[in-house]
C-alpha positions in Angstrom: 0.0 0.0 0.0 1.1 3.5 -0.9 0.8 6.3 1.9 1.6 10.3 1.4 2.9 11.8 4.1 1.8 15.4 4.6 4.0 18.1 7.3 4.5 21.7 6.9 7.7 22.3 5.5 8.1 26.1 5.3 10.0 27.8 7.8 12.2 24.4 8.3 15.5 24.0 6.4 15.9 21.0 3.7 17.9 19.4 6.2 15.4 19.1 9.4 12.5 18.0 7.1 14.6 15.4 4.9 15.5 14.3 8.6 11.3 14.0 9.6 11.2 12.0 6.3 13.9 9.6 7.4 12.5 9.2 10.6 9.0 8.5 9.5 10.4 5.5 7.0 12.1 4.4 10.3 9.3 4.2 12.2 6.4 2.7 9.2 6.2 -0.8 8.7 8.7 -1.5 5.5 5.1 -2.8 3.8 4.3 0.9 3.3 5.7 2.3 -0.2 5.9 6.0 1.2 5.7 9.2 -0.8 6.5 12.5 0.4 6.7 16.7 -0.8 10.6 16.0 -0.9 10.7 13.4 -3.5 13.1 14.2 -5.8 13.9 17.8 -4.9 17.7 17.7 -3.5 18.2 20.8 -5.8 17.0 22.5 -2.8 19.4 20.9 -0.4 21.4 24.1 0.4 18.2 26.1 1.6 18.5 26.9 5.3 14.6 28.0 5.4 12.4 26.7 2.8 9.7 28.8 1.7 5.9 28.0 0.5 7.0 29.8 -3.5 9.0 31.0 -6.0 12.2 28.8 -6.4 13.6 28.9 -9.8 14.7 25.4 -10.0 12.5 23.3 -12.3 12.0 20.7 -9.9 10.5 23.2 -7.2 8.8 25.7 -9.2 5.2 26.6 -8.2 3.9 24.7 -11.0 6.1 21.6 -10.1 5.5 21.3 -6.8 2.1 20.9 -6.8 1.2 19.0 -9.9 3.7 16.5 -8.6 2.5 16.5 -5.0 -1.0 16.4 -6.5 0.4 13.7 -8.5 1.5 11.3 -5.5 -1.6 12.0 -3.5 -3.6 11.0 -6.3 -1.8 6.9 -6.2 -1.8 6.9 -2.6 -3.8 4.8 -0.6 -3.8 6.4 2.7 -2.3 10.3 3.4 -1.2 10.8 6.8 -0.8 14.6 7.8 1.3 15.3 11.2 -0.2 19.0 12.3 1.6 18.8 15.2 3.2 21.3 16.8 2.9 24.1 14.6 1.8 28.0 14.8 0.4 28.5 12.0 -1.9 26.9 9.4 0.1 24.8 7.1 -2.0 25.7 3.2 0.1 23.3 1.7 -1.3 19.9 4.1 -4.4 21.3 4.4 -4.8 21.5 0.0 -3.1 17.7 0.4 -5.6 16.7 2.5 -8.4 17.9 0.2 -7.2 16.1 -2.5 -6.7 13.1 -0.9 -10.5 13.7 0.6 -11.8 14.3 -2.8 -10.8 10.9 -3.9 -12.0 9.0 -1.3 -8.3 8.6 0.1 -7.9 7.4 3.7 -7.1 10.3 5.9 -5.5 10.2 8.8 -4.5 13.2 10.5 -2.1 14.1 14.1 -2.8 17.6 15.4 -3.2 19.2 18.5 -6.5 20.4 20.1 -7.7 23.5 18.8 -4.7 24.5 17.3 -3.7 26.4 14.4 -5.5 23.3 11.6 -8.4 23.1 13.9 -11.1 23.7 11.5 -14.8 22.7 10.5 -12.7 21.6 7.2 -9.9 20.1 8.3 -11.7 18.2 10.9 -14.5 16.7 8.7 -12.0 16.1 6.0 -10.0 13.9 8.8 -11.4 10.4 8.8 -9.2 9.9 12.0 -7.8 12.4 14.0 -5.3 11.7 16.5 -4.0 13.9 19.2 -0.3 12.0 19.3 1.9 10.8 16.8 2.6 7.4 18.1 -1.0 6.7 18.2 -0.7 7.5 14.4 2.0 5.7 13.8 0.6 2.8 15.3 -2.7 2.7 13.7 -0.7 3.0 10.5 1.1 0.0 11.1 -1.9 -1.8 11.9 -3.6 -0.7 9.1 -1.0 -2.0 6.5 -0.5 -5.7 8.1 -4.8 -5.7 7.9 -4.9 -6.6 11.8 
């Protein structure tokens, strides 16, 4: 099974969310084939603080990022957005998770209690919302064995 994984990115540097990436495939059951908004962008590897626009590099252009992101959401599966921990709303997870809504996609989402995502459309767009990753991470596990 295919999953997307969906975490704000702007503000962080290529390095800490490449790292979140890693860690994720780490902790998912090796059963998941896992796509993510970094695929195939280590052009951008020298950027200390990504931003949500305007890169000139073909790979990261406005147009490229989301036809492609729209792209892997559109095979997946499952998407799995982590909303945890941040101040502000993330546009980019919360499009993601429309998408993947759209299609009848599995949704799982990790965010805090009223916090910055918590929203009538974020919430009814959730078909799981969990309050802690490892919770996530668990029933994601689960989910891909079928127990």
């Amino acid at each position: 099974m295919r999953i997307y994984l969906a975490h704000p990115i702007s503000g962080l540097s290529y390095d800490e969310i490449v790292a979140y990436y890693v860690k994720m495939r780490e902790r998912l059951s090796p059963e998941w084939e896992i796509m993510n908004p970094m695929t195939a962008k280590e052009e951008l590897r020298n950027e200390t603080k990504l931003r949500a626009y305007d890169y000139d590099n073909p790979v990261a252009t406005n147009k490229a990022i989301v036809h492609r992101d729209f792209w892997m959401v559109s095979r997946s599966d499952v998407l799995y957005a982590n909303l945890l921990g941040v101040t502000w709303p993330s546009i980019g997870c919360i499009i993601e998770l429309s998408w993947a809504w759209a299609r009848q996609i599995h949704t799982v989402v990790a965010m805090d209690f009223m916090g910055p995502n918590w929203h009538a459309f974020v919430i009814e767009m959730a078909n799981i919302i969990f309050s802690g990753e490892n919770d996530a991470i668990n029933y994601l596990n689960r989910l891909v064995k079928g127990g």
